[in-house]
Short mmCIF file of the C-alpha atoms (twelve columns), coordinates in Angstrom:
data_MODEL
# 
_entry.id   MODEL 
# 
loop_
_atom_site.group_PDB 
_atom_site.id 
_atom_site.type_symbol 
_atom_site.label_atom_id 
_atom_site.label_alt_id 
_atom_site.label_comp_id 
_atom_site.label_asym_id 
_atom_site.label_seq_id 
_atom_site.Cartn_x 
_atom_site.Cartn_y 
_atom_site.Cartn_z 
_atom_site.pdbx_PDB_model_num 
ATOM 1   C CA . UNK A 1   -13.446 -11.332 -15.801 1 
ATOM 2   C CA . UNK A 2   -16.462 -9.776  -13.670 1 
ATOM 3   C CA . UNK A 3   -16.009 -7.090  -11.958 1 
ATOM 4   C CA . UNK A 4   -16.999 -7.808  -8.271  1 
ATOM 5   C CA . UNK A 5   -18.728 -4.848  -5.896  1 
ATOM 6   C CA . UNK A 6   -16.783 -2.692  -4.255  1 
ATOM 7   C CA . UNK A 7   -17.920 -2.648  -1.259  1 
ATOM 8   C CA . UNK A 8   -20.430 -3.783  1.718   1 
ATOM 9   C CA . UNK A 9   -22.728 -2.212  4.175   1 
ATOM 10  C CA . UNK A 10  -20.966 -3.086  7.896   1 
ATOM 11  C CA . UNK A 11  -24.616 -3.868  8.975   1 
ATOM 12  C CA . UNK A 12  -24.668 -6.603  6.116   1 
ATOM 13  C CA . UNK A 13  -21.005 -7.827  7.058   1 
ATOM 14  C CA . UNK A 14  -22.141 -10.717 9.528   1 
ATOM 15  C CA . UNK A 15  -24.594 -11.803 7.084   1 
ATOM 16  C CA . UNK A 16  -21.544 -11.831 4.435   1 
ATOM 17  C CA . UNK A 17  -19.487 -14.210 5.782   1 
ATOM 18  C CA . UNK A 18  -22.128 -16.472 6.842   1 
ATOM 19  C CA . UNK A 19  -23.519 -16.946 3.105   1 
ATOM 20  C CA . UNK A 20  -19.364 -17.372 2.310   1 
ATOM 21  C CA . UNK A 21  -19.137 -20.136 5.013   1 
ATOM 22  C CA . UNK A 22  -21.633 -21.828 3.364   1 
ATOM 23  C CA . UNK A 23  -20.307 -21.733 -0.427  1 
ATOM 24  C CA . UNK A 24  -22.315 -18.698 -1.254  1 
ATOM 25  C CA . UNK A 25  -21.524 -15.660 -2.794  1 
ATOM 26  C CA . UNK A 26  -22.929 -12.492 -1.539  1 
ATOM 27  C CA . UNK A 27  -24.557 -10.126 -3.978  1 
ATOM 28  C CA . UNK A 28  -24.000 -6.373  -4.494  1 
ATOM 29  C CA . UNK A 29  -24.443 -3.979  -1.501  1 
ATOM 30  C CA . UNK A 30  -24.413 -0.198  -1.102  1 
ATOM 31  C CA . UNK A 31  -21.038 1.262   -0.505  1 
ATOM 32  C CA . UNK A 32  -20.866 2.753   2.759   1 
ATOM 33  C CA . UNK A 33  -19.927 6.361   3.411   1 
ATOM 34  C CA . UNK A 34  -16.170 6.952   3.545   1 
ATOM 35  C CA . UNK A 35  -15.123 9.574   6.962   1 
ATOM 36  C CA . UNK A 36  -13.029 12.079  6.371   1 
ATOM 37  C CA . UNK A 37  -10.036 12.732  6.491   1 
ATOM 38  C CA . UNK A 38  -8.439  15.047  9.270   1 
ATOM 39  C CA . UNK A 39  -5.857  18.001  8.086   1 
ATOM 40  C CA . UNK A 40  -2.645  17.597  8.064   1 
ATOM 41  C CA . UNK A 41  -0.936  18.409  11.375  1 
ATOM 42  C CA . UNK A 42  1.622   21.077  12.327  1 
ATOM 43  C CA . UNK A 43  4.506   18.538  11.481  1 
ATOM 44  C CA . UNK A 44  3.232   17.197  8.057   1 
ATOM 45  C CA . UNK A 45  2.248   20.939  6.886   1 
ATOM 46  C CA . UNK A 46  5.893   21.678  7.704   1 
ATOM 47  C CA . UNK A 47  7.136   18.466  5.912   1 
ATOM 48  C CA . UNK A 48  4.725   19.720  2.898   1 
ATOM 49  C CA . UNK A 49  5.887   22.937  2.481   1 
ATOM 50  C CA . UNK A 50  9.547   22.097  2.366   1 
ATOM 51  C CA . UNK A 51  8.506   19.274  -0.165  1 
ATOM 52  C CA . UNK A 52  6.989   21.845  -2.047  1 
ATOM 53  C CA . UNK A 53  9.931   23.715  -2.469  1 
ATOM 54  C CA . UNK A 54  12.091  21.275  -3.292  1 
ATOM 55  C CA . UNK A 55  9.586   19.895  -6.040  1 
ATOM 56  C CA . UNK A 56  10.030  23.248  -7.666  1 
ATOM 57  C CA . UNK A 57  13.705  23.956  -7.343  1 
ATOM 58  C CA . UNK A 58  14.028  20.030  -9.193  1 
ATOM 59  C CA . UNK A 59  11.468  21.043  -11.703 1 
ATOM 60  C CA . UNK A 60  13.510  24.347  -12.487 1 
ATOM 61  C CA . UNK A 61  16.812  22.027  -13.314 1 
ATOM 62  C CA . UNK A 62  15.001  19.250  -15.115 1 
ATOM 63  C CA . UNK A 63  15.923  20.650  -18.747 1 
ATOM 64  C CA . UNK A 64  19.063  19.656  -17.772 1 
ATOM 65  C CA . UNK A 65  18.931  15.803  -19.706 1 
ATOM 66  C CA . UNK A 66  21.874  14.698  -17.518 1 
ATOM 67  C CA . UNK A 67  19.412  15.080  -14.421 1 
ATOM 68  C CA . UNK A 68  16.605  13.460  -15.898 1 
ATOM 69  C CA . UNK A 69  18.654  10.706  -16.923 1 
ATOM 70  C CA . UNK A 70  19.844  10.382  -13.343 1 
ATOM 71  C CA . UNK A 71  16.729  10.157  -12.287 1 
ATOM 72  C CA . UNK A 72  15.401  7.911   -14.280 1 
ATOM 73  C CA . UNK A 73  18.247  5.494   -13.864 1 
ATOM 74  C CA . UNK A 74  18.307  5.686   -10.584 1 
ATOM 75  C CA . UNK A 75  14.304  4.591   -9.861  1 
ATOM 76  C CA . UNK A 76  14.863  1.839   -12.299 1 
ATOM 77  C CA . UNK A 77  16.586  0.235   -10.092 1 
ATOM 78  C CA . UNK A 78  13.634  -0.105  -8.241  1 
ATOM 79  C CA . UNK A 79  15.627  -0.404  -4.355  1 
ATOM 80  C CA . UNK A 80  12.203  -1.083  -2.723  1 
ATOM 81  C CA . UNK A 81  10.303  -2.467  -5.124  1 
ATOM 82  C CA . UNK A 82  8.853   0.526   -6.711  1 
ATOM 83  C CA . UNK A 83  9.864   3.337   -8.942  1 
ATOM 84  C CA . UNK A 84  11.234  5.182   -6.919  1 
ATOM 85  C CA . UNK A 85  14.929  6.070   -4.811  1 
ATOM 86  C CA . UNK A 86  16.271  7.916   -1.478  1 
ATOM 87  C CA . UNK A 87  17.467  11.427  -2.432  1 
ATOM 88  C CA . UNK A 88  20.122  10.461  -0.497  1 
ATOM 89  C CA . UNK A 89  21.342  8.067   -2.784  1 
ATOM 90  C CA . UNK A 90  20.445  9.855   -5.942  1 
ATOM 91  C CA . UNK A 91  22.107  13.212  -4.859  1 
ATOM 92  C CA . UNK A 92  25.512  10.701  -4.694  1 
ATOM 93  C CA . UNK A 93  24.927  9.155   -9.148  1 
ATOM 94  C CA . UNK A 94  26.975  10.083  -11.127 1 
ATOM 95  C CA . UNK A 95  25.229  12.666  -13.177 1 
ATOM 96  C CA . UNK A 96  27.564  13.896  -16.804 1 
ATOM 97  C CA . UNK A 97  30.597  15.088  -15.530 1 
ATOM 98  C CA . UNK A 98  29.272  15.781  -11.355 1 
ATOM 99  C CA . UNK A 99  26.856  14.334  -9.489  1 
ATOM 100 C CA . UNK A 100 23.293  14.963  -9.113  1 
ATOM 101 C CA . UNK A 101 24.163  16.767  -6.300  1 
ATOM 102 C CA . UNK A 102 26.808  18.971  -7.958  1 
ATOM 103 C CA . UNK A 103 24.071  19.165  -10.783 1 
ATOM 104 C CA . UNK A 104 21.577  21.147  -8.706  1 
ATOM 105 C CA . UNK A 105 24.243  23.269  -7.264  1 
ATOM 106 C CA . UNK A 106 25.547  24.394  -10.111 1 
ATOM 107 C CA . UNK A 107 22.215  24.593  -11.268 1 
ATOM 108 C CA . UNK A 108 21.421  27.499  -8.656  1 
ATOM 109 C CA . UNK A 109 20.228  25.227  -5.340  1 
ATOM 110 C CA . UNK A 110 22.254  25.959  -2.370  1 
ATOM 111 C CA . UNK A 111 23.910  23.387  -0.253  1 
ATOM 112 C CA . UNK A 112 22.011  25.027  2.526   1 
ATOM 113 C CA . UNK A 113 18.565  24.879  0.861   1 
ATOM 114 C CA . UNK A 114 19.195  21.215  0.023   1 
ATOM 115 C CA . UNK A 115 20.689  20.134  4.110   1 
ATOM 116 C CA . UNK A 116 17.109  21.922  5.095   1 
ATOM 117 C CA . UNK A 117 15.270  19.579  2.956   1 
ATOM 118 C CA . UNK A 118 16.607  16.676  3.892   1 
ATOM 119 C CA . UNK A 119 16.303  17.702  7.994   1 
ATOM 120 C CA . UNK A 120 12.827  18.584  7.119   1 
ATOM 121 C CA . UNK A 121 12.343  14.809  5.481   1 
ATOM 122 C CA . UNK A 122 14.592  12.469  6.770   1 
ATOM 123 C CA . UNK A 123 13.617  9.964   4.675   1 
ATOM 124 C CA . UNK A 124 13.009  12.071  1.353   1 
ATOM 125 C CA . UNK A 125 12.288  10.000  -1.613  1 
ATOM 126 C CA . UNK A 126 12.183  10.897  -5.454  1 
ATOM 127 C CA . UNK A 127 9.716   8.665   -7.522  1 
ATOM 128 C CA . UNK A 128 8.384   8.626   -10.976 1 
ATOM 129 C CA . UNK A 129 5.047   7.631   -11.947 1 
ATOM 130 C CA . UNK A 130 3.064   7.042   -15.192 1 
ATOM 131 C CA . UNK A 131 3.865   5.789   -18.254 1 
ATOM 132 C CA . UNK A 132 7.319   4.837   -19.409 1 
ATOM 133 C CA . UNK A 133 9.205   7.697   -20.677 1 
ATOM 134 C CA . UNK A 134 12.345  8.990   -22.868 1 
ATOM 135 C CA . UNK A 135 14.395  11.278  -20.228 1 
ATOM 136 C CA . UNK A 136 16.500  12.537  -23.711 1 
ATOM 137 C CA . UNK A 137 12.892  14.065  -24.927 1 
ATOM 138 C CA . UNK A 138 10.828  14.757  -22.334 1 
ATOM 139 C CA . UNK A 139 10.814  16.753  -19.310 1 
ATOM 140 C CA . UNK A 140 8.554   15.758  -16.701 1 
ATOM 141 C CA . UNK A 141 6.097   17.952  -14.251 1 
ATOM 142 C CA . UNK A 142 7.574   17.510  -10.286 1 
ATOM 143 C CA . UNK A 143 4.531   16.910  -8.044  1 
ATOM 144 C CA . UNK A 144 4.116   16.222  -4.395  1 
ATOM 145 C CA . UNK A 145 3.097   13.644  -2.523  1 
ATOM 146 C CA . UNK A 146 1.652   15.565  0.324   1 
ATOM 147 C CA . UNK A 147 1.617   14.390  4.246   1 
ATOM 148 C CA . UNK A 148 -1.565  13.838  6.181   1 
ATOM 149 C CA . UNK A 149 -4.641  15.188  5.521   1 
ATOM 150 C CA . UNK A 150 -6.962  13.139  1.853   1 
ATOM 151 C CA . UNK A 151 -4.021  11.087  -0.031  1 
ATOM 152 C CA . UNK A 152 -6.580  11.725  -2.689  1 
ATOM 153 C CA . UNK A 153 -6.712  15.278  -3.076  1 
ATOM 154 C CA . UNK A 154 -5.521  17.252  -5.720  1 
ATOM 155 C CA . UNK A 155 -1.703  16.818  -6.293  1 
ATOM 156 C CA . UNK A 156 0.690   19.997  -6.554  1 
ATOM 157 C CA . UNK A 157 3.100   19.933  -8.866  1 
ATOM 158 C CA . UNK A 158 5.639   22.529  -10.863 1 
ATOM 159 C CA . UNK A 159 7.080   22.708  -14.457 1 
ATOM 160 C CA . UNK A 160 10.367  23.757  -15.622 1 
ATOM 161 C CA . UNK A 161 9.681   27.612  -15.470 1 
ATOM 162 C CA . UNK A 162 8.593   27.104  -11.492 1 
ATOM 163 C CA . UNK A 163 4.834   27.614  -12.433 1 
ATOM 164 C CA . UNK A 164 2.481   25.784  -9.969  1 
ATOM 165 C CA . UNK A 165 0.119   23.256  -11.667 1 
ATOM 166 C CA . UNK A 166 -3.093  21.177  -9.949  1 
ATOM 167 C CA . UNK A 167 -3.354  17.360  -10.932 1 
ATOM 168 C CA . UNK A 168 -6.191  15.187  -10.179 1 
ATOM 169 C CA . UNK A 169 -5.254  13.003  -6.763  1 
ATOM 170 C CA . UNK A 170 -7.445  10.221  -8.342  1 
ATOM 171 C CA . UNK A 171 -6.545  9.747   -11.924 1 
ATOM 172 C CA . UNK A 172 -3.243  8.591   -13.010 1 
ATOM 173 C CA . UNK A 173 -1.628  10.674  -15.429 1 
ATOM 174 C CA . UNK A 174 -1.025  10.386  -18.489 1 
ATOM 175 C CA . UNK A 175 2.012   11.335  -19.081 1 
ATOM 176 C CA . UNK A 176 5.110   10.654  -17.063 1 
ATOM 177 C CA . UNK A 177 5.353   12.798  -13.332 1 
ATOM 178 C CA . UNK A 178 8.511   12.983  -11.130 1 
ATOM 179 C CA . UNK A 179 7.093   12.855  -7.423  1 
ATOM 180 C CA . UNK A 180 9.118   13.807  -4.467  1 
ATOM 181 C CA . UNK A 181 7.520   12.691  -0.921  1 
ATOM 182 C CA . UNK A 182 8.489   10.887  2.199   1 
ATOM 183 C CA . UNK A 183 9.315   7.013   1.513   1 
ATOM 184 C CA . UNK A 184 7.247   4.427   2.836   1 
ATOM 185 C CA . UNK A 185 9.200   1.232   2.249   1 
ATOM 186 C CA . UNK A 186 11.927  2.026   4.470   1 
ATOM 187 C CA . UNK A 187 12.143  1.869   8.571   1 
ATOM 188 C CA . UNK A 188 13.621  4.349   10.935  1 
ATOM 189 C CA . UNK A 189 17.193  3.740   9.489   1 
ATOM 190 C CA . UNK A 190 16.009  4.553   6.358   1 
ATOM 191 C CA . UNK A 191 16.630  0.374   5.249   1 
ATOM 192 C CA . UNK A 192 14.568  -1.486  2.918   1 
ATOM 193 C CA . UNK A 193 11.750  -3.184  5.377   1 
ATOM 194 C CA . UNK A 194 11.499  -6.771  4.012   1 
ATOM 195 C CA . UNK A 195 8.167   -7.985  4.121   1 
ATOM 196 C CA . UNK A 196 7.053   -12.131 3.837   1 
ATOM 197 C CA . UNK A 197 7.175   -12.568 0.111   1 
ATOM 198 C CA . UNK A 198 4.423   -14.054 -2.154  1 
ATOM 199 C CA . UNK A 199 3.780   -14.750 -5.452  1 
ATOM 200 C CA . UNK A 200 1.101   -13.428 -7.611  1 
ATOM 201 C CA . UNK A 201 -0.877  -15.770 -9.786  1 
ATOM 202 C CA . UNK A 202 -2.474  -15.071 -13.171 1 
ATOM 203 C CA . UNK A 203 -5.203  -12.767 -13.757 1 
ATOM 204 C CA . UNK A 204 -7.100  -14.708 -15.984 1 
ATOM 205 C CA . UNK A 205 -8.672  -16.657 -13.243 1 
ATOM 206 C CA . UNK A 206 -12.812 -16.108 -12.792 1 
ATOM 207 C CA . UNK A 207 -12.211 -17.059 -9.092  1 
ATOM 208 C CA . UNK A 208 -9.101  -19.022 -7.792  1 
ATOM 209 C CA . UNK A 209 -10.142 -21.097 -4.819  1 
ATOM 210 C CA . UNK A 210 -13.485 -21.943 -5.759  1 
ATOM 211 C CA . UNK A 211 -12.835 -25.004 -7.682  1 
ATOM 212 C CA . UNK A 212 -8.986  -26.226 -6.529  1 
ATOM 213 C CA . UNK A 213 -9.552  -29.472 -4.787  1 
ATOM 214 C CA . UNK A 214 -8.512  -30.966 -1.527  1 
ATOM 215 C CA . UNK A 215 -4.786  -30.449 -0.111  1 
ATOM 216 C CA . UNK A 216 -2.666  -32.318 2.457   1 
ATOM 217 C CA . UNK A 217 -4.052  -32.150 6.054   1 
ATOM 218 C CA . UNK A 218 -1.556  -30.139 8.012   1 
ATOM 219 C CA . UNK A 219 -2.964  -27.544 10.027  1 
ATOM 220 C CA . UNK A 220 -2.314  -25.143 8.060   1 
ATOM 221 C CA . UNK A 221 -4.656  -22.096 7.841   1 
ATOM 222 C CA . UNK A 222 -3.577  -21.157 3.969   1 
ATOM 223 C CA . UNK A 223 -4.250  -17.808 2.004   1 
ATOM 224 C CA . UNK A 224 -5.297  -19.396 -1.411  1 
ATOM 225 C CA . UNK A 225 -6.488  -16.333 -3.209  1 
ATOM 226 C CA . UNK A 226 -7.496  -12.447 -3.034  1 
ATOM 227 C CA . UNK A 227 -9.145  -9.609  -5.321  1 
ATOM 228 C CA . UNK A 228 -8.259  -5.982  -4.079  1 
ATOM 229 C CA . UNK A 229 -11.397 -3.654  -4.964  1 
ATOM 230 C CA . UNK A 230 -9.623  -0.792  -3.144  1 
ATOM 231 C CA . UNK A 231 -6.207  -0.497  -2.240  1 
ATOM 232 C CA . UNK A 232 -6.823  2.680   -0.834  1 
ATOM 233 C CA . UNK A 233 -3.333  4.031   -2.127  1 
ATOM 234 C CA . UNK A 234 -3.533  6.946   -4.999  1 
ATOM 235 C CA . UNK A 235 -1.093  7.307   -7.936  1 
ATOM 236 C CA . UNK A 236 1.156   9.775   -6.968  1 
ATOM 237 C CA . UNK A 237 2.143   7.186   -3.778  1 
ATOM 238 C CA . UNK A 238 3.023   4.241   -6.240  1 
ATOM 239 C CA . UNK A 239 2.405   0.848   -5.760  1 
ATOM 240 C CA . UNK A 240 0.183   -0.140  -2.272  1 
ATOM 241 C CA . UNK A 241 1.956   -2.176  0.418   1 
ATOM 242 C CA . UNK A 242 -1.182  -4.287  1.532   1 
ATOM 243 C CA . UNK A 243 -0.715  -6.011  4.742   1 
ATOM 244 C CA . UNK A 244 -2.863  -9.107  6.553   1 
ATOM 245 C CA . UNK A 245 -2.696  -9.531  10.376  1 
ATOM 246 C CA . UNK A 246 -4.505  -12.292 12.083  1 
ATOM 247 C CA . UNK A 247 -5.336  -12.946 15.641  1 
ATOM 248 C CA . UNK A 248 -7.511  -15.205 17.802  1 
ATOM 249 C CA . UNK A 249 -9.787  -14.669 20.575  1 
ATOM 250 C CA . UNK A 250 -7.304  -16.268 23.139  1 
ATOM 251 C CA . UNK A 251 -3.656  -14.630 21.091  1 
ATOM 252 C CA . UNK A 252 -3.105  -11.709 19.861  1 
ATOM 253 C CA . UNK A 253 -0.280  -11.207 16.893  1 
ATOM 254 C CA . UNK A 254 -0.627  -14.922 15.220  1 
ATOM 255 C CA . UNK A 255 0.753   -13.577 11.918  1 
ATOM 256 C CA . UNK A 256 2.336   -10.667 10.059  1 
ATOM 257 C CA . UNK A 257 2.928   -10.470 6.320   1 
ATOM 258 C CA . UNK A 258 2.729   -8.431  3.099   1 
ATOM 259 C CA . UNK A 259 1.511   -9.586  0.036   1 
ATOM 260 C CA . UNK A 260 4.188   -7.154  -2.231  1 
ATOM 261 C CA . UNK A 261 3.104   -8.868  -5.348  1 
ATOM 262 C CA . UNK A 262 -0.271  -7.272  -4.954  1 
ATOM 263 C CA . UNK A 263 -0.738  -4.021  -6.974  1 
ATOM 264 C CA . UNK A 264 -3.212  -3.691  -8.931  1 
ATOM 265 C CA . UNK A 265 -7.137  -3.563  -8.031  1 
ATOM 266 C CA . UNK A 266 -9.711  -5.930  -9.676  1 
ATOM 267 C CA . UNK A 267 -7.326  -8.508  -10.577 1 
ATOM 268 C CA . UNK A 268 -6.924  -11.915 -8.675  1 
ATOM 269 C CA . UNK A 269 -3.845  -12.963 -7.231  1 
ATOM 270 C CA . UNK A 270 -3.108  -16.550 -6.113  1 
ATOM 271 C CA . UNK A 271 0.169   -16.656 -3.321  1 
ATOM 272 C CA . UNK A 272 -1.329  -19.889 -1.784  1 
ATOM 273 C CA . UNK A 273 0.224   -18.958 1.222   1 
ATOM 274 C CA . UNK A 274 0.154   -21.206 4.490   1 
ATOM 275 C CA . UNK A 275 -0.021  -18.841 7.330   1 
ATOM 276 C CA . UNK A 276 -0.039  -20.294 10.660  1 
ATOM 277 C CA . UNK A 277 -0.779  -23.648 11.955  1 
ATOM 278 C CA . UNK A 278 -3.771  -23.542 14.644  1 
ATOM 279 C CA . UNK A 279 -5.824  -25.298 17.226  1 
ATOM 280 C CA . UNK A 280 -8.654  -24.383 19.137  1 
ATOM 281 C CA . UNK A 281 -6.835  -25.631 22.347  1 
ATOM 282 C CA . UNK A 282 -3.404  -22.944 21.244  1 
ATOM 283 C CA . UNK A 283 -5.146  -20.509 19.104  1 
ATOM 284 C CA . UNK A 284 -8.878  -20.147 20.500  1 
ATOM 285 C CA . UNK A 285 -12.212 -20.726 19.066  1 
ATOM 286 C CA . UNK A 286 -12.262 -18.236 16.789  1 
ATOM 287 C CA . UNK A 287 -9.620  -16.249 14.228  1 
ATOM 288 C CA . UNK A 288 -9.903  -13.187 12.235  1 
ATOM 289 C CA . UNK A 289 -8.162  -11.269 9.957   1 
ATOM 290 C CA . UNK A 290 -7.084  -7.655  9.325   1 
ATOM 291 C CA . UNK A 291 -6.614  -5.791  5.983   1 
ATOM 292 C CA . UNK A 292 -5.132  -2.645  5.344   1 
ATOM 293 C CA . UNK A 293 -2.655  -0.715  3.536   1 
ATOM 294 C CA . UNK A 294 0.521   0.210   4.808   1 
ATOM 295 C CA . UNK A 295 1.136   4.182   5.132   1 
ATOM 296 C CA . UNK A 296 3.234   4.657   8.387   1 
ATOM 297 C CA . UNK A 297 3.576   6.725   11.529  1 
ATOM 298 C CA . UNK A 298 2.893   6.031   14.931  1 
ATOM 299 C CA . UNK A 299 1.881   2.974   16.285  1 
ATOM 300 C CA . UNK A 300 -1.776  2.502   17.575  1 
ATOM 301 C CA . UNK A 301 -3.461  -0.523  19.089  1 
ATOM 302 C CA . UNK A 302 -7.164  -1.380  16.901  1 
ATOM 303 C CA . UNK A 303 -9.320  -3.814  18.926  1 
ATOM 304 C CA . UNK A 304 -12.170 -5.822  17.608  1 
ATOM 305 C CA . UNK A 305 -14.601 -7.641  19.121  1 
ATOM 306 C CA . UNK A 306 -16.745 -10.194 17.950  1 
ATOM 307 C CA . UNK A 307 -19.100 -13.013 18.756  1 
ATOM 308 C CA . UNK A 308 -18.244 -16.494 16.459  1 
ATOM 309 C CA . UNK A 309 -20.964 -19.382 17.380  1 
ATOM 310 C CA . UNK A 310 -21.693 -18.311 20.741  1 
ATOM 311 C CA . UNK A 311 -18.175 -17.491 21.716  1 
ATOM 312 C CA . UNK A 312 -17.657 -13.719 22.624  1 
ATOM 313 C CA . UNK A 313 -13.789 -12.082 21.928  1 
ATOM 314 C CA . UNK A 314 -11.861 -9.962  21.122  1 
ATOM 315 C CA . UNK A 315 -8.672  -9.387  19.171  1 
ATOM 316 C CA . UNK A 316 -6.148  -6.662  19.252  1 
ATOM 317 C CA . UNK A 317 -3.840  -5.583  16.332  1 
ATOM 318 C CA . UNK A 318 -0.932  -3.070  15.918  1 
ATOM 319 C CA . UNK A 319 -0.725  -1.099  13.537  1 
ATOM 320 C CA . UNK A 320 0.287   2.500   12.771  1 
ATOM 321 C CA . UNK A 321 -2.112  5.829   12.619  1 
ATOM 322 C CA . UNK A 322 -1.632  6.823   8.932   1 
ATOM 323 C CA . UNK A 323 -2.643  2.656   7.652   1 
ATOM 324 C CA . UNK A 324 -5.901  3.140   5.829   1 
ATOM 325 C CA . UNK A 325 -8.152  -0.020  6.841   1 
ATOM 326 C CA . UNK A 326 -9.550  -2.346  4.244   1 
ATOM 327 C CA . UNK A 327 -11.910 -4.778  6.695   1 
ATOM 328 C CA . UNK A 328 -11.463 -7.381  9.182   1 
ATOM 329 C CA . UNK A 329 -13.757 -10.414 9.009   1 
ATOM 330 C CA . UNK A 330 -13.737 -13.793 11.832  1 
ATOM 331 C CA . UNK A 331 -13.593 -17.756 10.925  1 
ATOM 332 C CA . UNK A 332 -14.366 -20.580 13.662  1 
ATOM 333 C CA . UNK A 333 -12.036 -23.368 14.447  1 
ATOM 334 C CA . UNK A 334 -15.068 -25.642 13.432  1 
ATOM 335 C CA . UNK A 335 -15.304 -24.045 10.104  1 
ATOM 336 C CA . UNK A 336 -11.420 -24.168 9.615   1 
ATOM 337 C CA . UNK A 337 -11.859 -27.811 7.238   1 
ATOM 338 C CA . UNK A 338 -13.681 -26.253 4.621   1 
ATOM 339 C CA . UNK A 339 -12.577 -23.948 1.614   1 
ATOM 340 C CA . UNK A 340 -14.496 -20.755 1.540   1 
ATOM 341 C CA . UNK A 341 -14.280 -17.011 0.433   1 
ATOM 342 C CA . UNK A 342 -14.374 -13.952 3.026   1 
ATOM 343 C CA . UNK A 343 -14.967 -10.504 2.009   1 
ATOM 344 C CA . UNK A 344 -14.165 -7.053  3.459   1 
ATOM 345 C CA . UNK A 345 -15.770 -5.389  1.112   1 
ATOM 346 C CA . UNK A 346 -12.128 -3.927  0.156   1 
ATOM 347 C CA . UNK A 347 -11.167 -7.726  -0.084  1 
ATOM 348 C CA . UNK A 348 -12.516 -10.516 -1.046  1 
ATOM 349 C CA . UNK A 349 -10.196 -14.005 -0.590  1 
ATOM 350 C CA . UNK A 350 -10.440 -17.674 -0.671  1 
ATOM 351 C CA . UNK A 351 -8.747  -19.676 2.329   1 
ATOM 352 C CA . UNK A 352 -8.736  -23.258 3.537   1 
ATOM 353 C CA . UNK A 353 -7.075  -25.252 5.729   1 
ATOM 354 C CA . UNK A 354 -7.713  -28.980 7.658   1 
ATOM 355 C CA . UNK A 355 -7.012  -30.875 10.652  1 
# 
């Protein structure tokens, strides 16, 4: 399979998507510079340091094979979709002859130290990452996946004696790490947010979309394909939750969905999703999409404007201040018949649709 560029000069955007309206496909382009990252505020330097201490009082108890077992039991189950499980409900498994719970407290952590844990992170999650792993054999570093600030800089984590250790943010390891952090999959309740489901295709497609032939006329504007170049989500956070938004230059909020099929980068996926049904006389002129991946925290308001074959708009999108963005790119209404690719730079996807 080739491996498309990664990513495109904003100034060569426009120029982008009008070779991909025409059939084309753009060639490489420089990456643009990335910005950086802000430090993490008051709160999430708070959150860190009590994840930090509760990464090393686990690590301390993880000879215990009971505990790892419980652990990795537990993420199995995958309640989210991931690897990965509320403390909440892990501190309540059955764990040899106690709970996890009763595990760490006989193990030496307090009942206090572990109520001002989970005040400190409501929604504390334990995870593990890597390679599978035999929890009667091995005991696994506990690493944490800080709050604010680069989600790719080096990753904390302790041993069994306490002793702090310094992972590399950007390359998986490779050997099995037990992560504690703040979840991302849940809401305010701390439930399970369900996202529009998808399916994704096989890999060993060169391009999907660029040969399927013509489909029923129904309005439809249909997701046929995408390749993720950068999902903008590092290891010790699991698997991305990529979201699409679109919006028109007359409505705002057309469609929300997830695509939680979508994990890995450089691979194709094929959902074939239809999306919304649109006119120019109930949906405007003009539509464009928003990529990003799904982090959390509080909600923000992006606008974009744009100017699509002499028609000049805007669109406005919700979103929430910790989402890292992975493009936005505009279709006409005119254009809406044909089948043709779109790239972010991030993204690149095939979509169609007819009258």
């Amino acid at each position: 399979m080739p491996h498309l560029t990664r990513a495109l000069a904003p100034a060569l955007l426009g120029l982008t998507l009008a070779l991909a309206s025409c059939g084309q496909t753009p060639g490489a382009q420089p990456t643009p510079e990335a910005a950086q990252p802000a430090a993490p505020g008051a709160a999430d330097t708070q959150t860190n340091a009590a994840l930090e201490r509760f990464a090393q009082d686990l690590a301390r108890q993880l000879p215990n094979p009971d505990l790892r077992r419980a652990v990795q039991e537990q993420v199995a189950l995958r309640f989210d979709g991931d690897q990965e499980t509320l403390f909440s409900t892990l501190a309540v498994r059955p764990a040899g002859q106690s709970t996890v719970q009763g595990l760490l407290t006989r193990g030496g952590l307090s009942v206090s130290a572990l109520n001002d844990v989970t005040r400190a992170v409501p929604h504390l999650q334990v995870a593990v990452r890597g390679p599978q792993w035999n929890p009667d054999t091995y005991t696994p570093l506990v690493a944490v996946a800080a709050q604010g600030g680069d989600e790719f800089a080096p990753v904390v984590a302790f041993d069994a004696q306490g002793r702090r250790h310094v992972l590399d943010g950007r390359t998986p390891p490779s050997q099995p790490v037990v992560v504690v952090g703040v979840a991302e999959r849940v809401d305010d309740q701390g439930n399970v947010m369900i996202p529009a489901a998808t399916q994704a295709g096989a890999a060993t497609l060169s391009e999907p979309g660029a040969g399927i032939g013509a489909q029923a006329c129904d309005s439809w504007e249909r997701l046929i394909s995408l390749y993720v170049r950068d999902d903008h989500e590092p290891w010790s956070r699991g698997d991305p939750e990529i979201y699409v938004q679109l919006g028109s230059n007359s409505h705002d909020g057309l469609y929300l969905g997830s695509l939680t099929d979508v994990n890995d980068e450089n691979k194709w996926y094929t959902p074939n999703r239809d999306l919304i049904r649109w006119t120019s006389a109930t949906m405007g002129n003009w539509m464009m999409y928003l990529w990003y991946e799904r982090d959390g925290g509080s909600s923000i308001t992006l606008t974009f404007g744009a100017d699509v074959k002499g028609v000049n708009g805007s669109v406005s999108y919700t979103v929430a201040d910790g989402d890292d963005q992975m493009g936005h790119a505009t279709l006409a209404f005119g254009d809406r018949l044909q089948r043709f690719a779109l790239d972010t730079g991030d993204v690149r996807w095939w979509r169609g649709g007819c009258e």
